[in-house]
N, CA, C and O of each residue as an XYZ file, in Angstrom:
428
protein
N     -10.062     25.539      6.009
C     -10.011     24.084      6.050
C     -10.535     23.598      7.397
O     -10.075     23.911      8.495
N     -11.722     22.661      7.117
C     -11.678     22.132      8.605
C     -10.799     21.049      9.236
O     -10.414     20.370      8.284
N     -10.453     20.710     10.006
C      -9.442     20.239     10.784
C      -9.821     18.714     10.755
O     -10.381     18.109     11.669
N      -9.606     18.438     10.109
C     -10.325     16.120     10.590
C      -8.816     15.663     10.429
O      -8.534     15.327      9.279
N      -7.753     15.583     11.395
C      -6.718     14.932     11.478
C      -5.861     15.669     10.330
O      -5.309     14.696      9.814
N      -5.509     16.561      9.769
C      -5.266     17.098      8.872
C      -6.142     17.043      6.909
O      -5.760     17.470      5.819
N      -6.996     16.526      7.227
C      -8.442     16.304      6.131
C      -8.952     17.116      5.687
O      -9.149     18.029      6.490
N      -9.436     17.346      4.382
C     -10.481     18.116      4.373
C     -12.075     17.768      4.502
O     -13.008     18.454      4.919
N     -12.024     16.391      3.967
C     -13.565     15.924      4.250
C     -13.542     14.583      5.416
O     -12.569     13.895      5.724
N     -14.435     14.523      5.736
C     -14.735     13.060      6.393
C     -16.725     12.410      6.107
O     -17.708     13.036      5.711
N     -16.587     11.181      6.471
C     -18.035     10.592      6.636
C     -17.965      9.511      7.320
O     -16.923      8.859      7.256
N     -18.808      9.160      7.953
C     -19.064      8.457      9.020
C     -19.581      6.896      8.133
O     -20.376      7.081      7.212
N     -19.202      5.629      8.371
C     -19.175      4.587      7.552
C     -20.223      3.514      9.183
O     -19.990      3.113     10.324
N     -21.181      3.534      8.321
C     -21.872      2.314      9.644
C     -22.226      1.222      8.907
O     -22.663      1.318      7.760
N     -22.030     -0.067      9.627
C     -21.730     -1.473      9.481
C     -23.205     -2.151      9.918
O     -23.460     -2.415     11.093
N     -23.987     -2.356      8.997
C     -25.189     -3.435      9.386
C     -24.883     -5.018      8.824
O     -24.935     -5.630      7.758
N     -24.446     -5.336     10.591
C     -24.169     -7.151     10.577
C     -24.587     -7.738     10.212
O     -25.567     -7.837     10.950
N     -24.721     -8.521      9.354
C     -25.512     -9.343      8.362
C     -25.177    -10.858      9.534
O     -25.950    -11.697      9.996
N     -23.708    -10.666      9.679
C     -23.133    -11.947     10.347
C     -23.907    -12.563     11.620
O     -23.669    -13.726     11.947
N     -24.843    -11.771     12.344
C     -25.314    -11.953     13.609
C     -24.178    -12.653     14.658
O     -24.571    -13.254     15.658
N     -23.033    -12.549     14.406
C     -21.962    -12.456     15.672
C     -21.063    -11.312     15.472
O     -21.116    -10.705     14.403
N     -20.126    -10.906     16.523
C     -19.275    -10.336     16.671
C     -18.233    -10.569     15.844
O     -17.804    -11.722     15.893
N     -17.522     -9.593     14.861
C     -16.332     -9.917     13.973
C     -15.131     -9.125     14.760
O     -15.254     -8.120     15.461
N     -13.803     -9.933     14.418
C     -12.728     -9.151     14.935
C     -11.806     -9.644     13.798
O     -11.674    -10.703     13.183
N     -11.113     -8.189     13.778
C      -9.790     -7.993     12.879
C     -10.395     -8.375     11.612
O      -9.822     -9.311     11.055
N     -11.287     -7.947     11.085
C     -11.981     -8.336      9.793
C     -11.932     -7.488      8.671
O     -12.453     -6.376      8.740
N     -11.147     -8.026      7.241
C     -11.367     -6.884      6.193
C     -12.395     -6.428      5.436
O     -12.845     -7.116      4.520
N     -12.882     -5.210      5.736
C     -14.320     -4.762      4.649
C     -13.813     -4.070      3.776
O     -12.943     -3.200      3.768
N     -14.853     -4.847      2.552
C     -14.602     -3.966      1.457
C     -15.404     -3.099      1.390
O     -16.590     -3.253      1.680
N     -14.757     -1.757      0.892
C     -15.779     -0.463      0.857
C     -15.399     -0.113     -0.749
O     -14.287     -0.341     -1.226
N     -16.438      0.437     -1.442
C     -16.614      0.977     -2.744
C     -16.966      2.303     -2.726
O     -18.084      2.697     -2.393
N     -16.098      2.977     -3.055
C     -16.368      4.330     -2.895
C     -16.603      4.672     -4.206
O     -15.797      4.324     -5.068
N     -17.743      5.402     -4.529
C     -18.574      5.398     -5.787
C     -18.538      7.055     -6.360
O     -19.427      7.881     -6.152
N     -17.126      7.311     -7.216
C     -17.252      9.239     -7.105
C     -18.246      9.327     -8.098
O     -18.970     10.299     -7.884
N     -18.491      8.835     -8.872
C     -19.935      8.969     -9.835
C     -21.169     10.403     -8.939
O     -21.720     11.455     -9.262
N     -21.056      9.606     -7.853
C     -22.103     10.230     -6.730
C     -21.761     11.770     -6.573
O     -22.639     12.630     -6.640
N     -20.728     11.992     -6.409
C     -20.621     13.438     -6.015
C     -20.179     13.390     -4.771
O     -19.496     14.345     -4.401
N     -20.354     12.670     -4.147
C     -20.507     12.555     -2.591
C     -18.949     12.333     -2.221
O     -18.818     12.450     -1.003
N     -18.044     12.126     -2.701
C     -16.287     12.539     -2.565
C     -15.742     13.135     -3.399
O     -14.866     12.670     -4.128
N     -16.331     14.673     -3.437
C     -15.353     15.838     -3.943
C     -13.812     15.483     -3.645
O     -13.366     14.901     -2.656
N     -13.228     15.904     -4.580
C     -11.174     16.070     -4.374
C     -10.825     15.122     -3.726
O     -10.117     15.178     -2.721
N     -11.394     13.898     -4.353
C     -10.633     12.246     -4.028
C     -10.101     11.859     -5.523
O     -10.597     11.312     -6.508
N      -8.745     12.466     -5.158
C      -8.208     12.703     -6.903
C      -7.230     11.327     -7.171
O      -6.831     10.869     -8.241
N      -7.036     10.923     -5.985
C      -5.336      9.735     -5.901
C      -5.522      8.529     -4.625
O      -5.601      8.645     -3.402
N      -5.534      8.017     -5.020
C      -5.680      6.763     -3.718
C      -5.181      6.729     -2.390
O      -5.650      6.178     -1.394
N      -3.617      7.760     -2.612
C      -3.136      7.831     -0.895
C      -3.602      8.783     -0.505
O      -2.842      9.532      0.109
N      -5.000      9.190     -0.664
C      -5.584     11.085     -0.232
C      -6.481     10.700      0.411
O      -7.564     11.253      0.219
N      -6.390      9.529      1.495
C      -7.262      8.759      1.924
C      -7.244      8.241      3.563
O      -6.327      7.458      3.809
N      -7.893      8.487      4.390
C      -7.612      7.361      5.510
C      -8.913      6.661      6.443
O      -9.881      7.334      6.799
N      -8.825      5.867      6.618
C      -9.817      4.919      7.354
C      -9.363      4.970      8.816
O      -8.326      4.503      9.287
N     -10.354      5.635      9.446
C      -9.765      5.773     11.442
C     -11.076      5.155     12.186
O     -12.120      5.009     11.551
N     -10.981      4.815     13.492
C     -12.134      3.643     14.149
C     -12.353      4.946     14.509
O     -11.884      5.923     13.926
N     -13.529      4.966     16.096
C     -14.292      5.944     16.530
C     -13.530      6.878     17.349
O     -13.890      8.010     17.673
N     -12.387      6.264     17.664
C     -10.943      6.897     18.429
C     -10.537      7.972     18.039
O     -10.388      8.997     18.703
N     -10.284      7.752     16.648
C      -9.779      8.298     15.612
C      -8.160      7.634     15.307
O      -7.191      8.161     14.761
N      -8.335      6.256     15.910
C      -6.997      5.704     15.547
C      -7.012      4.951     13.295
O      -7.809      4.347     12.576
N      -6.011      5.377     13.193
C      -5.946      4.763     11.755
C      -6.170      3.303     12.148
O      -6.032      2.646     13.180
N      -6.584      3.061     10.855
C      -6.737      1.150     10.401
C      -5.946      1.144      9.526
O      -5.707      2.235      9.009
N      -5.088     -0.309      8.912
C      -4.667     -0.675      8.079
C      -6.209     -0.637      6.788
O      -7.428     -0.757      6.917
N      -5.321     -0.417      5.681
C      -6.083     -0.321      4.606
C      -5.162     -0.498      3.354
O      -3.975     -0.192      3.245
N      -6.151     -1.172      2.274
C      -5.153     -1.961      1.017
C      -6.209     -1.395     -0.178
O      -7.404     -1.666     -0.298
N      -5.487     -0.638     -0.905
C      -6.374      0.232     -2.346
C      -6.131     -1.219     -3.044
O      -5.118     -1.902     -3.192
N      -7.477     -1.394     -3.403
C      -7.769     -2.864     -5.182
C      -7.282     -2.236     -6.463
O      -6.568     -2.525     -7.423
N      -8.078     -1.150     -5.974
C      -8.422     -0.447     -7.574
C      -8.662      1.258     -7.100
O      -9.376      1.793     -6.252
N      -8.083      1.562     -7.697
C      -8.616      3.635     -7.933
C      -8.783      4.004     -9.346
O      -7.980      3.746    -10.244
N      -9.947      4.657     -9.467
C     -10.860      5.610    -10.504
C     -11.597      6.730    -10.256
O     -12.796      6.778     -9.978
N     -10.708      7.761    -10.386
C     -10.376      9.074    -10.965
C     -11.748      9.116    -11.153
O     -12.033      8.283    -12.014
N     -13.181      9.964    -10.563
C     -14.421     10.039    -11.229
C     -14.920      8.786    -11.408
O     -15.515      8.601    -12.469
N     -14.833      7.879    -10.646
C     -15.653      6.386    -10.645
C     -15.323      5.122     -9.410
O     -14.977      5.002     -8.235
N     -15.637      4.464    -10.400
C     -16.027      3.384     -8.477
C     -14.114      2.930     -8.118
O     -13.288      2.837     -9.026
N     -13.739      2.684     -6.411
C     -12.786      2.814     -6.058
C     -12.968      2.033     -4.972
O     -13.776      2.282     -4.077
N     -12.000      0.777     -5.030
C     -12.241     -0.238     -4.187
C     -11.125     -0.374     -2.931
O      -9.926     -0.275     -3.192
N     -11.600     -0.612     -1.526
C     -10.468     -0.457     -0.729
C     -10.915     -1.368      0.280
O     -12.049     -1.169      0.714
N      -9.996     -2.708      0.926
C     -10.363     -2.988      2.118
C      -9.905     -2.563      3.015
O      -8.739     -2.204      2.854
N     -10.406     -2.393      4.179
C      -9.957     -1.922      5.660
C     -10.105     -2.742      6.747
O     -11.291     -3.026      6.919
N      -9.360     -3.233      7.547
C      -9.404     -4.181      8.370
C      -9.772     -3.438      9.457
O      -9.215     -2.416      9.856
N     -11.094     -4.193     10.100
C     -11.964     -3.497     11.245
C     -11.381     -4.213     12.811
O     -11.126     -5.403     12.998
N     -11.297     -3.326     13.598
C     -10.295     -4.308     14.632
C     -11.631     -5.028     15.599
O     -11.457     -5.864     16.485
N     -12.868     -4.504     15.199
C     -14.590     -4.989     16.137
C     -15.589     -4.713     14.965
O     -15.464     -3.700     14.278
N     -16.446     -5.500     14.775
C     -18.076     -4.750     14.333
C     -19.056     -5.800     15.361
O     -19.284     -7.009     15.319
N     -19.420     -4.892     16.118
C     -20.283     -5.754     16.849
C     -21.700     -6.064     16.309
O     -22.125     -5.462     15.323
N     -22.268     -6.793     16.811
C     -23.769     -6.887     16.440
C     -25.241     -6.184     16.328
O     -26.437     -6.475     16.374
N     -24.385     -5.091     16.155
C     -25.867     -3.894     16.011
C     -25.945     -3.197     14.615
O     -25.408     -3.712     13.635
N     -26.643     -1.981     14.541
C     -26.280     -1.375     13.393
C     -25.768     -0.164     13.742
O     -25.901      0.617     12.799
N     -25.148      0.419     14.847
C     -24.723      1.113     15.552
C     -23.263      1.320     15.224
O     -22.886      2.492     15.219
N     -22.483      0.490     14.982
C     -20.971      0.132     14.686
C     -20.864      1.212     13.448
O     -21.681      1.430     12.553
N     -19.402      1.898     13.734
C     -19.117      2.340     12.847
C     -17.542      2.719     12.252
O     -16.634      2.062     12.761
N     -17.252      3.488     11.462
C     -15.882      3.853     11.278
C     -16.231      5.371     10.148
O     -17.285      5.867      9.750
N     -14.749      5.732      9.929
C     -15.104      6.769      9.483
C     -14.070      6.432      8.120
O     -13.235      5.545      7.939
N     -14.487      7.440      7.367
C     -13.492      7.655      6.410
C     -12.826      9.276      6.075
O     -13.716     10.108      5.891
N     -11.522      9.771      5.984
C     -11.258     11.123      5.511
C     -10.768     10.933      4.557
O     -10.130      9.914      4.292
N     -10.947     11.824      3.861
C      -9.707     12.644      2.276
C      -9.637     13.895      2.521
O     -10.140     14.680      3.325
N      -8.550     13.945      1.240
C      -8.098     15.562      1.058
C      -6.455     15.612      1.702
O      -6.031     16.735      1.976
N      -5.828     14.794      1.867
C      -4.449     14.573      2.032
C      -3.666     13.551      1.711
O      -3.751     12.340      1.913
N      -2.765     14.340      1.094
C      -1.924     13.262     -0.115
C      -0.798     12.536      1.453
O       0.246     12.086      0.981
N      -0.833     12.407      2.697
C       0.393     12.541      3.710
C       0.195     10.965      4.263
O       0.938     10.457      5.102
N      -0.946     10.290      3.634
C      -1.373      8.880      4.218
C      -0.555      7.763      3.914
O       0.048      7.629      2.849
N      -0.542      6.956      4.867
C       0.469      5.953      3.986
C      -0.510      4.185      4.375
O      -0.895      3.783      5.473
N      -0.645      3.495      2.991
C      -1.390      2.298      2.753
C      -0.636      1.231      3.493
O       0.490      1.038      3.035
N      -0.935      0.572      4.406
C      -0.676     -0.888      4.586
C      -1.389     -1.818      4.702
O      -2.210     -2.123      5.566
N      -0.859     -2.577      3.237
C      -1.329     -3.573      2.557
C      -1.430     -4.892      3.574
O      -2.348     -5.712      3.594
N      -0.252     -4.874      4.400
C       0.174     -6.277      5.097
C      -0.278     -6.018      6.297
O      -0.134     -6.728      7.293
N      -0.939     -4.796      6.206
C      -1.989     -4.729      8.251
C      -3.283     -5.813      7.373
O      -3.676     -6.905      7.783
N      -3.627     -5.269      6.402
C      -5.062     -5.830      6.424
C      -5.099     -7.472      6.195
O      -6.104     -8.183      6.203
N      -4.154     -7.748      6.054
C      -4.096     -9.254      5.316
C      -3.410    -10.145      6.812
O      -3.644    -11.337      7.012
N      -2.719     -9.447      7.562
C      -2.081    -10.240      9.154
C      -2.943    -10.714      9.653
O      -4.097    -10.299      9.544
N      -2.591    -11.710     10.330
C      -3.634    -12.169     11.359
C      -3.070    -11.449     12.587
O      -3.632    -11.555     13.677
């Protein structure tokens, strides 16, 4: 197993600003599409975590999970600055995560 915070997979998530300013504390929605292949053993929605470049967790709120299909989650970004440089990551492969719904929605 490789080691990503106790994970088995990770990928690197980069943000092209459409906004042309600086966002803070902002929720993105991400669609994670298993159709693709591209998230092996993303079997359950809490097997999941969203961490900045730190590797500190973000609040994050599951819409929707599908087992082999598209899987909707926002994550509240605490910066995306104005480049296309900005990024975050995503891991799976551990059921040990825990969702908060009421980080992403606080001001």
């Amino acid at each position: 197993m490789v080691d990503y915070y106790g994970f088995y997979y990770k990928q690197k998530l980069v943000f092209a600003n459409a906004a042309f300013e600086r966002l803070t504390n902002f929720p993105v929605l991400f669609i994670i599409d298993d159709t693709t292949g591209r998230y092996p053993e993303l079997t359950a929605y809490d097997e999941i975590d969203f961490k900045d470049k730190n590797g500190n967790s973000l609040n994050w709120d599951n819409v929707a999970f599908n087992d082999g299909g598209k899987s909707y989650y926002y994550v509240k970004v605490p910066t995306i600055l104005v480049t296309d440089t900005d990024y975050i990551y995503v891991y799976w492969g551990n059921s040990t995560t825990i969702e908060n719904k009421m980080g992403v929605w606080s001001k």
